[in-house]
C-alpha positions as CSV (number, residue, x, y, z in Angstrom):
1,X,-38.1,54.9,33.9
2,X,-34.8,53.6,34.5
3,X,-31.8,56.0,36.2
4,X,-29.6,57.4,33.9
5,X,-25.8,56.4,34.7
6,X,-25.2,60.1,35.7
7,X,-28.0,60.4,38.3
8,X,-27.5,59.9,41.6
9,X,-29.1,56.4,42.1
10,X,-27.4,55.3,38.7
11,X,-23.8,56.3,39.9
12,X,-24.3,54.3,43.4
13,X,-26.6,51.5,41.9
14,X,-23.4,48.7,41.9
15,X,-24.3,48.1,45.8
16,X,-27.2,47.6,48.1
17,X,-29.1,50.6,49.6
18,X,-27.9,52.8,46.6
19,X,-31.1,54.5,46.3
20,X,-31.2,55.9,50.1
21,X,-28.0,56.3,50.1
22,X,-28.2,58.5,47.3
23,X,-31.0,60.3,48.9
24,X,-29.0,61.1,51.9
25,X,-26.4,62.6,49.9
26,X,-28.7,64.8,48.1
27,X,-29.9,66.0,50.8
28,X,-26.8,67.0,52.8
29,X,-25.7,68.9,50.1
30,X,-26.2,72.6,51.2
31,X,-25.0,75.4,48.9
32,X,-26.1,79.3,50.2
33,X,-28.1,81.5,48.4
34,X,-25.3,84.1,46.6
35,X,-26.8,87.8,48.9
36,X,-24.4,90.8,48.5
37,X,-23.9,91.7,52.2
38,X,-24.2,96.0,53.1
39,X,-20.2,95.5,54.1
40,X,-18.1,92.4,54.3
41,X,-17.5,91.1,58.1
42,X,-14.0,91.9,59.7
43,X,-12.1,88.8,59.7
44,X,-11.8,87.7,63.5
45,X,-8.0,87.2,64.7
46,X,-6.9,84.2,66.9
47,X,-6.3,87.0,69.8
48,X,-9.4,88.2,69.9
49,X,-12.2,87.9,72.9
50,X,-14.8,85.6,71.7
51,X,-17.7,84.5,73.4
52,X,-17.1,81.0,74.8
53,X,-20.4,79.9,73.7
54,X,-21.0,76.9,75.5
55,X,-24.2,75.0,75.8
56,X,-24.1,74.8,79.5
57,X,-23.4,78.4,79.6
58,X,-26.5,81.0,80.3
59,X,-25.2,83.0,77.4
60,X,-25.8,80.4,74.9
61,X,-26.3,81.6,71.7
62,X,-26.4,79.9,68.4
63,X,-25.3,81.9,65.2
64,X,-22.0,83.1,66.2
65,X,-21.3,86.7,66.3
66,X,-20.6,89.3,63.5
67,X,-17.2,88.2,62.6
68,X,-15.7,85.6,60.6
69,X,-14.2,83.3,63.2
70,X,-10.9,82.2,62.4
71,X,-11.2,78.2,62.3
72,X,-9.4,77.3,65.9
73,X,-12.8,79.1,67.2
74,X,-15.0,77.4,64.3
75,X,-13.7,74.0,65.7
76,X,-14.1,75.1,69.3
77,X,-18.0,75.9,68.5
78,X,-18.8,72.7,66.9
79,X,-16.5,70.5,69.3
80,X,-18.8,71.9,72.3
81,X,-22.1,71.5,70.0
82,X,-20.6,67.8,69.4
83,X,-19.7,67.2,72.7
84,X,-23.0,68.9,74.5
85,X,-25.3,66.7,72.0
86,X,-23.9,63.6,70.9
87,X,-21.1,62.4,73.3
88,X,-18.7,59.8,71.8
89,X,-19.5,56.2,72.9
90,X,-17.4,53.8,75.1
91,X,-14.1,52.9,73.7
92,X,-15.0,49.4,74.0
93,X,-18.3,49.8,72.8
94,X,-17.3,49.0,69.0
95,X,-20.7,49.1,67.2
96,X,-21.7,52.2,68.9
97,X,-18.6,53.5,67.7
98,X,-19.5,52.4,64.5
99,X,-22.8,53.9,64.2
100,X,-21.7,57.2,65.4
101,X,-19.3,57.7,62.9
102,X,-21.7,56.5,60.4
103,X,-23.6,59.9,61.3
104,X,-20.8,61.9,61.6
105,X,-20.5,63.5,58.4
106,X,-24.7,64.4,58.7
107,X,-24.0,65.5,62.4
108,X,-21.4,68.3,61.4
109,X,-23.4,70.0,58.3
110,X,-26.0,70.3,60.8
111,X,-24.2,71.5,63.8
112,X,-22.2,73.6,61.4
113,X,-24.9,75.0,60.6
114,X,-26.6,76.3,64.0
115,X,-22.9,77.0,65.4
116,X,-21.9,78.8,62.8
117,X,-24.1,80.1,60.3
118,X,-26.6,78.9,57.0
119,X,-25.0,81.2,54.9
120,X,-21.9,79.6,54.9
121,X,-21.3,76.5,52.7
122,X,-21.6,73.5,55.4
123,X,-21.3,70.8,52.1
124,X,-19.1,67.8,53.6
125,X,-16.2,66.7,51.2
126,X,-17.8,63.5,49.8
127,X,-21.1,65.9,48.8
128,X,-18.5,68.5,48.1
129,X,-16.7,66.6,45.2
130,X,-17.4,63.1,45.6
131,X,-20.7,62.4,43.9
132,X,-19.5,62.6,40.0
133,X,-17.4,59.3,40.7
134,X,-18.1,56.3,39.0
135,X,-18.2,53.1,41.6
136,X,-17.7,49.4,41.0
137,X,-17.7,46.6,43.2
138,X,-14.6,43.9,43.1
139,X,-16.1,40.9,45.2
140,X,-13.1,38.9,44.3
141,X,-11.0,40.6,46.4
142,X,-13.5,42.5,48.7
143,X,-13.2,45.6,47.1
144,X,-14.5,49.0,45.5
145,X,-13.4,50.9,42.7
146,X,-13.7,54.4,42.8
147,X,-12.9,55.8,39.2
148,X,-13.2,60.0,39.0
149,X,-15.5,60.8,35.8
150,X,-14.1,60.2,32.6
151,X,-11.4,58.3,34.6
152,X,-10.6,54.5,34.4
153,X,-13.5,54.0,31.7
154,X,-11.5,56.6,29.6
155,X,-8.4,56.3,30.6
156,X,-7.5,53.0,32.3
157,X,-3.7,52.8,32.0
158,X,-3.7,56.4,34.0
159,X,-2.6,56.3,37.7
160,X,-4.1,54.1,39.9
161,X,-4.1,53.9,43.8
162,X,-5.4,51.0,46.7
163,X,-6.8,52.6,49.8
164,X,-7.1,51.2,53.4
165,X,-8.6,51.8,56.2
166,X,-7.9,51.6,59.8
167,X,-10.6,48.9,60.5
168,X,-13.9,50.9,60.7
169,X,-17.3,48.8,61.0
170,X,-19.3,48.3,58.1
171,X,-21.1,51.4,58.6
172,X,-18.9,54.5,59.2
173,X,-16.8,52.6,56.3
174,X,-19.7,53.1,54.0
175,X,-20.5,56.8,55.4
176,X,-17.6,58.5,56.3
177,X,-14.7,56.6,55.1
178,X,-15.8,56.0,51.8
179,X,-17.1,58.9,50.5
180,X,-14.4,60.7,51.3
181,X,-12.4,57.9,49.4
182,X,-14.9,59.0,46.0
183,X,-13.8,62.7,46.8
184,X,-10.1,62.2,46.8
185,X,-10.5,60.3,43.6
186,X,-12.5,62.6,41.8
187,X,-10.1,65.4,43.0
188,X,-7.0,63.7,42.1
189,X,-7.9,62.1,39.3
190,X,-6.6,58.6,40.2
191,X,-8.6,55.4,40.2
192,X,-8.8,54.0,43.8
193,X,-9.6,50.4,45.0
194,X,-10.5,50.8,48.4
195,X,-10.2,47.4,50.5
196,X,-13.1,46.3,52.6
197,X,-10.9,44.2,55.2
198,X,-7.5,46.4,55.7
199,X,-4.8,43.1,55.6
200,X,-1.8,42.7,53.9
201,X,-3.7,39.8,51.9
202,X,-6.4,42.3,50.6
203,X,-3.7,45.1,49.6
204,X,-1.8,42.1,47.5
205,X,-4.6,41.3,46.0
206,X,-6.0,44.8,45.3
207,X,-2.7,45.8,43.9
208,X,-2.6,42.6,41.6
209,X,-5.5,43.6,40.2
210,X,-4.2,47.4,39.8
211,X,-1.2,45.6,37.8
212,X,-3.9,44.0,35.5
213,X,-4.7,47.4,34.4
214,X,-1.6,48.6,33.2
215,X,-1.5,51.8,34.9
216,X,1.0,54.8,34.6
217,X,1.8,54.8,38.2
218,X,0.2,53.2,41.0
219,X,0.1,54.5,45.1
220,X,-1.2,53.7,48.3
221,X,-3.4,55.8,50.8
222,X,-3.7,54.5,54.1
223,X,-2.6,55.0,58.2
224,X,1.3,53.4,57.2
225,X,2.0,54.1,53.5
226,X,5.8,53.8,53.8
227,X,5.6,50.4,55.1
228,X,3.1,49.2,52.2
229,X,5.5,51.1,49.7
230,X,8.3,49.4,50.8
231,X,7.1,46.0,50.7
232,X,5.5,46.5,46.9
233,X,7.5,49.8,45.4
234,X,4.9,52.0,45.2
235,X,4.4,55.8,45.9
236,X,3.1,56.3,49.8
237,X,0.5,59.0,50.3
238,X,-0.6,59.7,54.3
239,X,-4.0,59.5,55.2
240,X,-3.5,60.3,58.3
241,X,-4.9,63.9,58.1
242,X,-8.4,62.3,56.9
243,X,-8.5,60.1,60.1
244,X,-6.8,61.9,63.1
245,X,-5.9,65.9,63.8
246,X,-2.6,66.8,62.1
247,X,-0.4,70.0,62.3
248,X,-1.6,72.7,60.1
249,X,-5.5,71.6,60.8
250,X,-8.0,72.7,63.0
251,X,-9.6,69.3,64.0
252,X,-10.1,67.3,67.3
253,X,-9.5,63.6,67.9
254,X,-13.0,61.5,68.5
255,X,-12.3,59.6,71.4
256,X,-9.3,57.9,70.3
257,X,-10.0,57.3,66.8
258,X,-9.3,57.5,64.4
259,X,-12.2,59.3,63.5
260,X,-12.0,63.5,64.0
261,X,-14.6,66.7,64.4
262,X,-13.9,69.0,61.8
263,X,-15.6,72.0,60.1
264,X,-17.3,71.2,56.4
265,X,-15.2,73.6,54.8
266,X,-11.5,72.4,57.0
267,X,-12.7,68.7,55.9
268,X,-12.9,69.9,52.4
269,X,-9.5,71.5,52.7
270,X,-8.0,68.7,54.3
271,X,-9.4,66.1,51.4
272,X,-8.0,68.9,48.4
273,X,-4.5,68.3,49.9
274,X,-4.9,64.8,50.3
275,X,-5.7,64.7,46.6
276,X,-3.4,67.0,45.8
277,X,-0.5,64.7,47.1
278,X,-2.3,61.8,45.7
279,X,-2.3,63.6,41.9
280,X,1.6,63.8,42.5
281,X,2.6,60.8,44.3
């Protein structure tokens, strides 16, 4: 039996390892059981005394406490969680780096999950929303398509976007860059082509091909959109808040980055208004 294009291993089969890779994302996907609770929990105020909750601490506890904690003190649970059991490598330590952010997105479902609950939803944003997307490899230019269902095979004069990264390793640019490249896609509805090697050569050549396509409009997602859109006219989109904490998000830096330790459900928020502005750049 073959996989059907709609299956998990038939959506990722266009590069090596789909199958696990699949497999992994299946299996970090973590929606709670639906219980009516007696009465809903008081939503916890920034003021309020919280326990610190830190691992070294002899009143330790994992769960939380019966309040919904407002997500300054969700971050503040997972950062010690983070910080207690996988300390961030040496700066200049680049492949460590590259395998710990590789893990990342695995890391924080399950830390989330001890720190702050099961019966909250923990799903990470490429889980979340990016696993309908239909991928395609560009070799010619060192490149992959993400297209959100029904998108560029339907509709391939629609809006298009190139994405670039800050220069992750191979890894962590297959596991946490990429995926949450599929989830902005599928959430904005705009066909990406997300460069492997991040260099003005690459984006040329990505946005070349984008112009082969005919699209409606055509943006950029990356650390310095305004400098790409100036050079080639097209519509900048920041993708900062994906990368490194930004105002208005409760996230903390990884070292120093980019990379940042964020709660599954303020990752998902943060990757709905990066689509968001993507759908109207």
């Amino acid at each position: 039996m073959t996989d059907s294009p709609n299956s998990p291993a038939g959506r990722y089969a266009s590069f090596p390892g789909a199958a696990d890779h699949a497999a992994a994302q299946e299996r970090m996907r973590h929606v709670p059981e639906q219980v009516e609770p007696d009465a809903p929990l008081p939503q916890g105020n920034a003021g309020d005394a919280y326990p610190v909750n830190e691992q070294h601490l002899e009143d330790f506890n994992v769960g939380g406490v019966e309040r919904s904690l407002p997500p300054q003190q969700q971050l503040d649970q997972l950062v010690s969680y983070m910080e207690s059991s996988y300390p961030v490598p040496d700066a200049g330590d680049s492949e460590a780096l590259d395998r710990y952010l590789a893990a990342l997105p695995d890391r924080l479902t399950h830390a989330a999950m001890l720190m702050l609950g099961s019966g909250l939803d923990h799903t990470m944003p490429g889980v979340a929303y990016g696993m309908g997307v239909e991928i395609q490899d560009v070799p010619g230019i060192g490149a992959r398509v993400f297209a959100p269902a029904g998108g560029a095979q339907a509709s391939p004069t629609g809006p298009w976007a190139v994405s670039s990264h800050p220069g992750f390793g191979p890894r962590s640019l297959e596991h946490y860059w990429r995926p949450l490249v599929a989830a902005v896609a599928q959430l904005s509805g705009v066909t990406i082509v997300d460069i492997e090697d991040p260099n003005e050569g690459s984006v040329s050549a990505a946005l070349e091909f984008i112009a082969k396509q005919e699209p409606s409009t055509t943006a950029v997602l990356a650390m310095e959109p305004q400098r790409v859109a100036d050079q080639y006219s097209v519509n900048p989109v920041d993708a900062a808040p994906l990368l490194y904490p930004a105002d208005g998000y409760a996230a903390s830096q990884i070292g120093d980055g980019p990379g940042i330790i964020a709660t599954p459900e303020e990752f998902r928020r943060i990757v709905r208004d990066t689509a968001q502005k993507l759908s109207g750049a």
